[in-house]
N, C-alpha and C positions, 0 to 999 in steps of 0.2 A: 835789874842790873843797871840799868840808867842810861840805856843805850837806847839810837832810833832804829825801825824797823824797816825797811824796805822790801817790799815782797814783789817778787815778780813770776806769772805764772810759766813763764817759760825763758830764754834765752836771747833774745830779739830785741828787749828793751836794752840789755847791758850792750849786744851785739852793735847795735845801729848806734846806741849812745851812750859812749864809754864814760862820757862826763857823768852821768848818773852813777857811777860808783865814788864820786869824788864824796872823801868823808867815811868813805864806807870801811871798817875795820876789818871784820869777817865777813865771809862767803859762806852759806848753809849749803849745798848741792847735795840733788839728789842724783846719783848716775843714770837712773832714767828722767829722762824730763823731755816733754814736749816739743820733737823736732829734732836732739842735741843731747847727746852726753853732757851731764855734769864735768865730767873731764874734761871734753872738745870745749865746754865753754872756758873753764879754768887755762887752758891752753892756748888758746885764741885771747882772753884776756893777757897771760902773760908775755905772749908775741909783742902784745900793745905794750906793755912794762917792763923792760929786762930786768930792771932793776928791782928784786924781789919786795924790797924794804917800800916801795913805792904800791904795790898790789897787796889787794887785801889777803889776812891769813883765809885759809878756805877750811872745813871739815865736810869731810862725804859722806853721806848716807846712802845705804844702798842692802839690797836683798841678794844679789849676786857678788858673792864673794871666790877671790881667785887669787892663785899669784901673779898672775898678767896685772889682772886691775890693781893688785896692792904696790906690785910696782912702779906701775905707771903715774900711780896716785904719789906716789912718794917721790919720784922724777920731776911733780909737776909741785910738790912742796906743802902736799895737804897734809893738817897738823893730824888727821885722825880720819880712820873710818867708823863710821858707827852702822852697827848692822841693825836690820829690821828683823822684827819690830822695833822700834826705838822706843826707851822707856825716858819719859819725859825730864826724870829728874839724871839721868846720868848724861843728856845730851844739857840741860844746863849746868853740869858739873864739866862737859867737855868745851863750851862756850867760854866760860869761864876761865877755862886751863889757856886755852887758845887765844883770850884778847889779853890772858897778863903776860903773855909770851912764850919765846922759845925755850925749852926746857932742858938740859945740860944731854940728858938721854931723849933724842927727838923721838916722838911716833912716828914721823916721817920716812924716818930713816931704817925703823923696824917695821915698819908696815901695822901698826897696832890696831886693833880691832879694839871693839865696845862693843 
């Protein structure tokens, strides 16, 4: 796709230094991760940015699915949840959908699942 990758094993680096997302297009989170919701982090990043257009888009991964969390997740502006297992090539077709933008009918706003 021609994009760089930044991988971080938990929440801490973006947390402590928010300048390391500078650049950064998408957010991959998983809702469990070490220490931290995927959402708390997503949320606590947007605190730092109000301005939506300024924070990267995000997609969720996650094995626990709900309507609390599909909401929540769509509150906090992620283009998509993809359930686990994640099958490799629909999460690069969900990458994809997500860094060419927002799409007239948002997943966000329906809560969409993958």
């Amino acid at each position: 796709l021609g994009h760089s990758v930044l991988l971080a094993d938990d929440g801490d680096l973006v947390r402590s230094d928010p300048e390391s997302l500078r650049g950064v297009d998408l957010l991959i989170l998983d809702y469990r991760m070490p220490g931290t919701s995927g959402l708390d982090l997503l949320a606590a990043l947007r605190l730092r940015s109000p301005e939506r257009s300024r924070c990267p888009a995000a997609l969720l991964i996650s094995a626990l699915l709900s309507d609390e969390l599909r909401a929540r997740a769509a509150r906090l502006g992620v283009v998509e949840i993809i359930e686990k297992p994640v099958d490799p090539a629909r999460l690069l077709d969900s990458v994809r959908a997500a860094l060419a933008g927002p799409a007239e009918d948002s997943g966000a706003a329906s809560g969409a699942v993958s």
